[in-house]
N, C-alpha and C positions, 0 to 999 in steps of 0.2 A: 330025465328029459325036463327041461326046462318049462315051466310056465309062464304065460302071457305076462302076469304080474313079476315075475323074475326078472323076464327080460328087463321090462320097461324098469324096474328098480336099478338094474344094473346099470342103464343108460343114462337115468335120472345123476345119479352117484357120479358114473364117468364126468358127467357136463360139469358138477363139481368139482372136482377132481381139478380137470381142465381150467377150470375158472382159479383154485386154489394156488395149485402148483403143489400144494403140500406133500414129503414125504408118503405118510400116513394113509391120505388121501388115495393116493395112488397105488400104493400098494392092495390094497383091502379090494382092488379091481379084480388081480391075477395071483394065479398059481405063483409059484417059488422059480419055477422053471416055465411061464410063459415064454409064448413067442407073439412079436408085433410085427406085422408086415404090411407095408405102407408103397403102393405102385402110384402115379411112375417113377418115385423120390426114391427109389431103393433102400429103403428104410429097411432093415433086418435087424432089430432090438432082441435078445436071447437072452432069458432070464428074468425077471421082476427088476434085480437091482441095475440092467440096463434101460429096463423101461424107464423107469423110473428118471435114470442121469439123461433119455433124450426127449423127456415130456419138458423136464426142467430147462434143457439148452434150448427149448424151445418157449421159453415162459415171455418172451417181452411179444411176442403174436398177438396176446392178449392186451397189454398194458393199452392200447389208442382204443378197445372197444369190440366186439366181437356178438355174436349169437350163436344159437345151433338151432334149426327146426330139423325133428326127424320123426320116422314111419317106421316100426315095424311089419316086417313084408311079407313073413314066415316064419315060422319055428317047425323044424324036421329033425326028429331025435333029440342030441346033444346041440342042433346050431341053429344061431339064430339068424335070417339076413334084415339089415336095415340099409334104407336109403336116408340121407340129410342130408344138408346143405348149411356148411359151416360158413359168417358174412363179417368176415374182418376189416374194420374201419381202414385200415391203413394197406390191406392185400387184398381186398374184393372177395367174392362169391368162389364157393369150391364147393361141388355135389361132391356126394360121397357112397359108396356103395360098400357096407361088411358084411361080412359073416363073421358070426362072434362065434365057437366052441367051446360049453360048459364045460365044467369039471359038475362031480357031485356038491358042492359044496355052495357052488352058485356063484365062482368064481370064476372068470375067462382064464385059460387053456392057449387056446390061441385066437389072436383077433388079424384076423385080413382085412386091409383097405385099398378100395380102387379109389381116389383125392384128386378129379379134377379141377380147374378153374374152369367154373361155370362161362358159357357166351351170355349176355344179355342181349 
């Protein structure tokens, strides 16, 4: 079971990640065999080296300017859920709702995402 300091490390990493783009980065997130699922974009990534090829097809999101603020909401067993609110200079405001599922190692398993465009 995951602890508070896990989580929050693993999130910390992700935002990197996300900000990098880098291989390496990304990997050191998930299992070999994770799964990413991303609603209402039908995102279905299977495997690390798929995550990997749709974080990267996804790298110019970043490039005009971006943030991330988030909350851990709970930790129940092995999953984690977080709420955020990712604010892309060039695509606006999108809340975000996951459940992340450790592995022992402190690795994501599987991450679920609900990614709306936030109303102001």
């Amino acid at each position: 079971m995951p602890e508070h300091d896990v989580v929050e490390g693993w999130i910390k990493r992700y935002v990197h990640a996300w900000s990098t783009g880098e291989r390496a980065d990304i990997e050191a997130l998930f299992t070999s065999d994770a799964e990413y699922h991303e609603w209402p974009y039908e995102t279905d990534w299977i495997g690390r080296d798929e995550i990997v090829e749709g974080w990267q097809s996804r790298d110019d999101w970043q490039r005009n300017g971006w943030t991330f603020q988030w909350e851990i909401l709970m930790i129940t067993g092995d999953t984690a859920a977080v709420r955020g609110r990712g604010t892309y200079t060039e695509f606006g405001e999108f809340d975000n709702l996951w459940t992340l599922t450790f592995a022992p190692d402190g690795r994501v398993d599987v991450l679920r995402m609900w990614n709306n465009q936030a109303e102001n």
